[in-house]
C-alpha positions in Angstrom: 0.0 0.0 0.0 1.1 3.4 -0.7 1.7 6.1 2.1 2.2 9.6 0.7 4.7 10.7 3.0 6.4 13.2 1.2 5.8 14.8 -1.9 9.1 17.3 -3.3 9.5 18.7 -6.0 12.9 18.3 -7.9 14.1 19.7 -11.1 16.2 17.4 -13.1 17.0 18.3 -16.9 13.6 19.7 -17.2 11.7 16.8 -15.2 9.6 17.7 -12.3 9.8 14.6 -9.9 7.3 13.3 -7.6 8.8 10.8 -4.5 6.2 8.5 -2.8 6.8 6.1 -0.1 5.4 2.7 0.8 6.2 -0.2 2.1 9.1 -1.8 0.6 11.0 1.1 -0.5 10.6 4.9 -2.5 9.3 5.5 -5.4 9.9 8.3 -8.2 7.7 9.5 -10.7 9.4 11.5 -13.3 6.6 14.1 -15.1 8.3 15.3 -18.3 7.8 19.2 -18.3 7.8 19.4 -22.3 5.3 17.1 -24.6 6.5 13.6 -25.7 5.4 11.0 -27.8 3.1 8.3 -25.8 3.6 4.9 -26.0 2.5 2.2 -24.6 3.8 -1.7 -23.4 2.7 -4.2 -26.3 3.0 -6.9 -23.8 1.1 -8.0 -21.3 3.3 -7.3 -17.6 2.4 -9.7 -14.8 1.2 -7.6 -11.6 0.2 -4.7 -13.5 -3.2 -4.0 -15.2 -3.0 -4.3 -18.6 -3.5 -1.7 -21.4 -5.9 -2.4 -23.9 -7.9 -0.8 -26.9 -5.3 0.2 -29.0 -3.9 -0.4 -32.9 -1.4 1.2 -35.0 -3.8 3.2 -36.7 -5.9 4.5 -33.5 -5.7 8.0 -33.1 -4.7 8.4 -29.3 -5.1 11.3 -27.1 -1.5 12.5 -24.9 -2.0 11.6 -21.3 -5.6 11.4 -21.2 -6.9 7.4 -19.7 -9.9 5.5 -19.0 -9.3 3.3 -16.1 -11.8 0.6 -15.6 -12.5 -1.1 -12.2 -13.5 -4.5 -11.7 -17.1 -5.1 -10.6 -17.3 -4.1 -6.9 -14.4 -2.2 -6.7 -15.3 1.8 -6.4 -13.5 5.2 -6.5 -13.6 5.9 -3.4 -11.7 2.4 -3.0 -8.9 3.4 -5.3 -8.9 6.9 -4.0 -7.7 5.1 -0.7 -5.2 2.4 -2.0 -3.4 4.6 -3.7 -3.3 7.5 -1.2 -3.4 10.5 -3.5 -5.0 13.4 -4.2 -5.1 13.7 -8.3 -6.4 16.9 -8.0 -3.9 18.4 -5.9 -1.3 17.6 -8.5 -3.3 19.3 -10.9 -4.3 16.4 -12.9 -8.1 16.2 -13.8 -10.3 13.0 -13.3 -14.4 12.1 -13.9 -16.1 9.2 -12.1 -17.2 6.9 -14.8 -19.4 4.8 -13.0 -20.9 3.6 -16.2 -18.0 1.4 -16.5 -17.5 1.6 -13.2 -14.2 3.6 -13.5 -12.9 7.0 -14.4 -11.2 9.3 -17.1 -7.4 10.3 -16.1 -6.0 13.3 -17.8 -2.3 12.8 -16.3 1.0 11.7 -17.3 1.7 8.4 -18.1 4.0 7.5 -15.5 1.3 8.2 -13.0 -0.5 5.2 -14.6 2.1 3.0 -14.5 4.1 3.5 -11.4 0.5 3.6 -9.2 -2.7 3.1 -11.5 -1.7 -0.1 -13.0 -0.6 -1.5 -9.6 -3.7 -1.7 -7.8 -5.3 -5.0 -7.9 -9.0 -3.3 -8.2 -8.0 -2.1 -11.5 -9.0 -4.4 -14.6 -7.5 -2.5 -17.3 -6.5 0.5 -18.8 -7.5 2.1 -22.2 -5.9 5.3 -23.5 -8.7 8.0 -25.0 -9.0 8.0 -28.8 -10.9 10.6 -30.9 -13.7 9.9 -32.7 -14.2 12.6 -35.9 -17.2 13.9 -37.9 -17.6 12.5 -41.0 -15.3 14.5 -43.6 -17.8 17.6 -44.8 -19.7 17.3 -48.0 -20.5 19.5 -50.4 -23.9 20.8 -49.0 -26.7 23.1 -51.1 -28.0 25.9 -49.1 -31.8 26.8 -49.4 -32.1 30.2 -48.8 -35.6 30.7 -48.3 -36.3 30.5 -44.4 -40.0 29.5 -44.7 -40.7 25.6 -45.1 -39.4 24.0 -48.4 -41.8 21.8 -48.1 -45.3 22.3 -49.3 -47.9 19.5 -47.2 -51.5 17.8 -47.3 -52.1 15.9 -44.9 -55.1 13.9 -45.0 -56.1 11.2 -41.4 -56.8 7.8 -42.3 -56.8 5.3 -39.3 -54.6 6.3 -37.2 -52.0 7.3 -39.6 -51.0 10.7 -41.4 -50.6 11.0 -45.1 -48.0 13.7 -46.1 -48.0 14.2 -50.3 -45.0 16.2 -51.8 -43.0 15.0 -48.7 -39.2 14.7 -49.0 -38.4 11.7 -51.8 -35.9 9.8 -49.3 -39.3 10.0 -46.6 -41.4 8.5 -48.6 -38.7 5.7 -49.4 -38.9 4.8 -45.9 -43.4 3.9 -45.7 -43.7 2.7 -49.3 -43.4 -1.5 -49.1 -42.4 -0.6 -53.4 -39.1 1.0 -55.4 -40.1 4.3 -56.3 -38.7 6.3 -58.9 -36.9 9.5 -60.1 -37.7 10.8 -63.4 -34.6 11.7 -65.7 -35.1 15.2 -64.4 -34.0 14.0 -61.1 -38.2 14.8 -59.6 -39.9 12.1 -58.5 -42.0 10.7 -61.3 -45.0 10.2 -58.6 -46.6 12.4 -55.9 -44.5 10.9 -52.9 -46.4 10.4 -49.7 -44.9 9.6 -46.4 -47.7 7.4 -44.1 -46.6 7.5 -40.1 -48.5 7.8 -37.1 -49.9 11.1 -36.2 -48.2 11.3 -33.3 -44.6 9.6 -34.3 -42.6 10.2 -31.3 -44.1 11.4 -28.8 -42.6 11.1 -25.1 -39.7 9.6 -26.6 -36.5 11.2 -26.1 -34.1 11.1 -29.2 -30.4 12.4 -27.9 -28.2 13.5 -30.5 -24.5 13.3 -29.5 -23.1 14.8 -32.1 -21.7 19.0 -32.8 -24.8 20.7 -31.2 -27.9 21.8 -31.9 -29.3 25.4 -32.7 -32.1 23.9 -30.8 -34.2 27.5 -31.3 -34.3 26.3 -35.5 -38.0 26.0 -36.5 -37.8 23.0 -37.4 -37.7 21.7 -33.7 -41.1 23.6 -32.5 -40.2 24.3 -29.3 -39.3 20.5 -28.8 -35.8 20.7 -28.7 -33.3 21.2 -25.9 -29.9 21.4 -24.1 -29.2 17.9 -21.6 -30.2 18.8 -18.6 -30.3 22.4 -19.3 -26.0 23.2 -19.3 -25.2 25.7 -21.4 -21.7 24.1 -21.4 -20.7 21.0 -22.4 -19.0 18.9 -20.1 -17.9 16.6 -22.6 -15.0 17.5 -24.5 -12.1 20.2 -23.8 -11.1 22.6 -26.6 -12.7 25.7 -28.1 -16.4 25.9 -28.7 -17.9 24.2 -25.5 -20.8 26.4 -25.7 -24.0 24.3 -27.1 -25.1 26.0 -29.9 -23.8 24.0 -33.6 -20.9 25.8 -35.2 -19.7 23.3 -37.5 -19.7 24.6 -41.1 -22.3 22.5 -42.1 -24.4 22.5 -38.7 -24.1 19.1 -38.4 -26.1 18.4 -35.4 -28.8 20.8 -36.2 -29.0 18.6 -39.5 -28.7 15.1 -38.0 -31.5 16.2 -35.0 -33.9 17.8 -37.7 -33.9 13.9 -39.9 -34.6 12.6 -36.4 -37.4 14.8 -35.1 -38.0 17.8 -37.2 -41.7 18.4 -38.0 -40.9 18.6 -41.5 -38.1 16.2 -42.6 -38.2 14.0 -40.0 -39.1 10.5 -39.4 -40.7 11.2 -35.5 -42.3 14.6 -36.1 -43.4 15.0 -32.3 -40.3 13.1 -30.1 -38.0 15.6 -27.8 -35.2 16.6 -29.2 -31.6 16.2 -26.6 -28.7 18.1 -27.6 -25.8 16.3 -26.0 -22.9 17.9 -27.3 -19.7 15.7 -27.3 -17.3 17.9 -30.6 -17.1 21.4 -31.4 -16.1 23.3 -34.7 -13.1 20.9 -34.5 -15.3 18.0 -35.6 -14.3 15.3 -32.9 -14.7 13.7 -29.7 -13.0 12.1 -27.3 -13.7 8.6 -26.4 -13.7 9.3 -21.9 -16.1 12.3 -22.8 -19.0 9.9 -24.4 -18.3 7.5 -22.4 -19.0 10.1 -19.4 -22.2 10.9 -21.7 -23.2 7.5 -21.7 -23.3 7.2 -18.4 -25.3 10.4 -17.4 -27.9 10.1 -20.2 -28.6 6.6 -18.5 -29.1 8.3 -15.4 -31.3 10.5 -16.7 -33.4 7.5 -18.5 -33.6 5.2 -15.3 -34.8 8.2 -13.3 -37.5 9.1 -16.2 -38.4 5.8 -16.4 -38.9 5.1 -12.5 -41.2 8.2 -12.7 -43.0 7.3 -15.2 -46.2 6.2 -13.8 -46.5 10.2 -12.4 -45.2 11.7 -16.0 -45.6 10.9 -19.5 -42.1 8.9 -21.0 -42.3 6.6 -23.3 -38.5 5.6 -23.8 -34.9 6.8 -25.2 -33.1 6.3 -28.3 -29.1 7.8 -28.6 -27.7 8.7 -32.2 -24.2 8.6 -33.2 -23.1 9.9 -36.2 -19.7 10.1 -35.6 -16.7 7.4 -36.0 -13.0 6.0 -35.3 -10.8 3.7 -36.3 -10.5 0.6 -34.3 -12.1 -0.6 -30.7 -12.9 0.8 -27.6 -14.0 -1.4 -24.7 -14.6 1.1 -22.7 -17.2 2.6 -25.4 -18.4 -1.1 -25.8 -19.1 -1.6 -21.8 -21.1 1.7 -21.8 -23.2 0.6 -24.6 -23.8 -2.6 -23.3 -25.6 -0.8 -19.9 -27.2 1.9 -22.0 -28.7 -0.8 -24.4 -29.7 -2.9 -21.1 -31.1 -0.2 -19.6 -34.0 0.1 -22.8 -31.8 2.7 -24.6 -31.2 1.5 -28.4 -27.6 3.4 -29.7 -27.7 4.0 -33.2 -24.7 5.0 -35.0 -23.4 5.2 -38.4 -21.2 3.4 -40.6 -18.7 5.9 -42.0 -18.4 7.6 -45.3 -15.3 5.9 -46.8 -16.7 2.6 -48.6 -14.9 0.5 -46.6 -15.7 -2.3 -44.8 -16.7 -1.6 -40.8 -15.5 -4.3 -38.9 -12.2 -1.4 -38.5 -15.2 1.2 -37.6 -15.9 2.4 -33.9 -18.6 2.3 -33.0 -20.2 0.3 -35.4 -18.2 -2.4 -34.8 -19.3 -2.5 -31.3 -22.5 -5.4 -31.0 -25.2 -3.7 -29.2 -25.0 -1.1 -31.6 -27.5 0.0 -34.4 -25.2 0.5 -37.1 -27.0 2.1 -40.8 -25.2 2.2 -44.2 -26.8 4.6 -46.5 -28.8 4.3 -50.3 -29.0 6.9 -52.8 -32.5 7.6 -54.3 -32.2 4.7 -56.9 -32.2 1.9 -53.7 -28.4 1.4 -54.6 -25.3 1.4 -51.7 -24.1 5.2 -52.0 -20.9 5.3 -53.6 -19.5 5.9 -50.4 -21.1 4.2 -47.6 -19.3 1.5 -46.1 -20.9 -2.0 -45.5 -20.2 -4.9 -44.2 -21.6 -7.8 -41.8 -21.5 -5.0 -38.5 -24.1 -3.0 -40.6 -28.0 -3.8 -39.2 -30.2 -1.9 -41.6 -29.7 0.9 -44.6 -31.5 3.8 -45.1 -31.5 7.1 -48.0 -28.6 9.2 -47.3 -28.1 11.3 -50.2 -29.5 14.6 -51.5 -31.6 14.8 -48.0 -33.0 18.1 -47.5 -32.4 19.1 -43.6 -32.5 21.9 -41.1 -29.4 24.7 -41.1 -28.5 27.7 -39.6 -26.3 30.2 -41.8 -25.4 34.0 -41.5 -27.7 34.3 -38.7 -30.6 32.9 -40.5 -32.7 29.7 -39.9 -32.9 27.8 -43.5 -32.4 24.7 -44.7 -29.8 22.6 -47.0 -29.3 19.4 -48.8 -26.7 16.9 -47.8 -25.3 13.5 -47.8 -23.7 10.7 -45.7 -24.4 7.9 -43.2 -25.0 10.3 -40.5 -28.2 11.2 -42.2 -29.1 7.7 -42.9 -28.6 6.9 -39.1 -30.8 10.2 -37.9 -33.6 8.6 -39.9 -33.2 4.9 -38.4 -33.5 6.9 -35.1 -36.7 8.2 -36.0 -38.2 5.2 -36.9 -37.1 3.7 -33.3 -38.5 6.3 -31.2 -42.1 6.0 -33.4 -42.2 2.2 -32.0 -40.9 3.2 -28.5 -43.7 5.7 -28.6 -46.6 3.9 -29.7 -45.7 0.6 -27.5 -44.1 2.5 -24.2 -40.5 0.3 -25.4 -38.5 1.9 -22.2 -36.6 -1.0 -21.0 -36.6 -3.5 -24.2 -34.2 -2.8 -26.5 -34.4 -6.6 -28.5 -38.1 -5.7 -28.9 -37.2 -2.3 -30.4 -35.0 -4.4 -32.5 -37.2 -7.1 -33.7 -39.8 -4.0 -35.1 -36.7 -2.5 -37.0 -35.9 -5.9 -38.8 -40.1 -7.1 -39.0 -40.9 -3.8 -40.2 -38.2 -3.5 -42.6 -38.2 -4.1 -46.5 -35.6 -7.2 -47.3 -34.1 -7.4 -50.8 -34.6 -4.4 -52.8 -31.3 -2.9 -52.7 -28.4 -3.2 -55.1 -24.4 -2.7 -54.8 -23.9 -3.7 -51.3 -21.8 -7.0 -50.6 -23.3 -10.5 -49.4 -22.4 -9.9 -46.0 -24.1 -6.9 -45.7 -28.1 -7.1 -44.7 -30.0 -6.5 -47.4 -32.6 -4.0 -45.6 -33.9 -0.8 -45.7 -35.7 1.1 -43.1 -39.2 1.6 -43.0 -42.1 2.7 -40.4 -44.2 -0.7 -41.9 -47.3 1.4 -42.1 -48.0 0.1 -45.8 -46.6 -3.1 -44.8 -49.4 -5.8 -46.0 -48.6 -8.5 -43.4 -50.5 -6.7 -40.9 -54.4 -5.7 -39.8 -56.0 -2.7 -40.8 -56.2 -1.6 -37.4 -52.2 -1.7 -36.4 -50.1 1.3 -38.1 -47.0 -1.6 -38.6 -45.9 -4.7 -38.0 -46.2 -6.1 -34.5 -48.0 -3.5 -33.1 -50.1 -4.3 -30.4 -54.6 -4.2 -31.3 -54.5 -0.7 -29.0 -52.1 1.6 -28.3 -50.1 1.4 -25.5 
């Protein structure tokens, strides 16, 4: 056990030193003044908890760690074995209790010298980013009313929108439609969902921001738990509004839940905000996420029988390269705690079993189609992938020179805000707060198998839809599944 009897500061060539005593002998941590290159053991060293989740080509974070405990073992436990106060030398930590565990920003020698020798401590993983897909070309729409003109006409318990958005109507008609060679739709298309898609359900968007006054939202939009800062990642732009060129959030959120584009026109709207203008995010900070919005669920859902909540869904639409357990662990309690994570599969048309997070399992990971039904040219695929969806030319809400509007875009990200959509109109209808396999099975049941072209064998042939034009069903349920009465 460590005893911090004395703690001196030397200066040797530049190094600042640290001496700690226990029993046995002294100890010396060296703290480089100056930033070096950080490595890490390939080797396993017996005694020490290992460090894991890490490749050549992950991009790693300097001196910032996720330390995870094993099951039982607490903070407050480690806190006392190794009998020191991070904060006092100035290095900052977060309780990850998610894992259980916490997020490090230190030097390394810290970790090895005392982290790594504590027997409470499983293992080690060093913070990776995680990036925004690469921008593409996006058309702005100036004017700031809506784009798009509606009818809406009730049947059952369903709403019928003509002149909706092309990709929309891809995701309620059980048939290919079709583009005319002028690129318009060579039909009226109609998207058929439930008129009240979404509601109760929260949808949270971890993604850039959200300009969560836009329109588009109705007043249903809003910042986690109210912060005005994020707590999430360090770096410029903390505040959570969306800066990104492209307003990537704002986009991604309005495909989600907007009242015009998207697929759950009444769910709440959760602007957890985990990258700035920067475009990416660091591993520890949605991990720390993960484990608040799961909070934030189980309380909601233990209240539920005083207030209206009908479940949770979490969209990703970001991406890495390679694995992170500690991601992995937090999705595996989120998703057991009723909250499907959907994420996307990257824009580099690739396959994704090198993708974080969509090569994680309790992920919902969705590759995108163009408007001919055909893998987009640059969607990746493979056997990780669950379930495709239109993800090119998708009109979406923006914010530019101070002005609410709209633009058109492309990418998985927008595929993935769809499949989101779709989720939180099943969680709605059914009250789907703690059964995430259920969620599942309407996804696949409800889905149209076999239509699309260009994607490998590996990759499920599937496209998203809401099933309410599915013909294996009675009149009186709006898709596949659903119970004879709302829940």
């Amino acid at each position: 056990m460590f005893y911090p009897l004395a703690s001196l500061s030397l200066v040797l060539s530049g190094m600042s030193a640290i001496v700690w005593h226990f029993s046995g002998g002294w100890i010396i941590l060296l703290t480089v003044a100056a930033a070096a290159t950080t490595s890490y053991p390939r080797a396993h060293q017996p005694g020490l908890a290992p460090y894991i989740g890490y490749n050549e080509s992950s991009e790693l974070i300097a001196n910032s760690y996720i330390i995870k405990f094993k099951e039982g073992y607490t903070l407050q436990n480690h806190l006392d074995w190794i009998g020191l106060n991070f904060s006092s030398m100035g290095h900052e930590y977060h309780d990850l209790d998610i894992l259980p565990g916490y997020h490090l920003k230190g030097n390394q020698s810290v970790i090895d010298n005392i982290v790594r020798r504590d027997a409470g401590v499983e293992w080690i993983e060093p913070s990776s980013r995680f990036h925004l897909p690469e921008r593409r070309p996006t058309v702005d729409i100036e004017d700031e009313k809506d784009p798009l003109v509606r009818r809406r006409t009730k049947r059952w318990q369903a709403i019928i929108e003509q002149n909706a958005p092309f990709q929309l109507a891809m995701q309620s008609s059980t048939e290919k439609l079709s583009l005319g060679a002028d690129g318009l739709p060579s039909s009226v298309p109609s998207f058929w969902h439930w008129s009240e898609a979404g509601r109760n359900v929260d949808i949270y968007i971890f993604d850039s921001g959200i300009n969560i006054s836009h329109p588009e939202f109705g007043g249903r939009a809003s910042n986690f738990q109210g912060i005005d800062v994020t707590p999430y990642y360090d770096g410029e732009d903390r505040f959570m509004t969306d800066t990104t060129p492209n307003r990537h959030g704002t986009c991604i959120a309005s495909l989600a839940g907007g009242r015009l584009g998207g697929a759950a026109k009444h769910a709440n709207i959760i602007n957890v905000k985990v990258c700035g203008i920067q475009r990416s995010a660091e591993s520890a900070g949605v991990v720390r996420a993960l484990g608040d919005v799961r909070k934030e669920h189980n309380a909601k859902r233990w209240r539920s029988r005083r207030a209206p909540f009908a479940g949770s869904v979490i969209n990703m639409s970001f991406g890495g390269i390679g694995y992170s357990r500690a991601m992995a662990t937090a999705i595996k309690k989120v998703d057991k705690a009723g909250i499907p994570v959907v994420v996307s599969a990257g824009n580099l048309n690739t396959l994704t079993y090198s993708r974080s997070p969509c090569n994680i399992r309790d992920t919902i990971c969705v590759a995108a189609v163009d408007n001919g039904y055909r893998k987009a040219n640059w969607s990746n695929y493979g056997p990780e992938v669950a379930i495709a969806a239109p993800g090119q030319d998708i009109i979406c809400a923006s914010f530019q020179d101070g002005r609410f509007g709209y633009q058109i875009d492309d990418g998985t990200s927008l595929a993935t805000a769809y499949v989101s959509g779709t989720l939180a109109q099943f969680i709605s209808y059914e009250k789907l707060r703690s059964n995430t396999a259920l969620v599942r099975k309407r996804m696949v049941d409800n889905s149209i198998d076999g239509i699309l072209e260009g994607f490998s064998r590996t990759t499920p042939n599937r496209l998203n839809n809401n099933g309410f034009q599915k013909q294996n069903k009675l009149p009186i349920q709006p898709y596949v599944g659903a119970p004879m009465s709302q829940q």
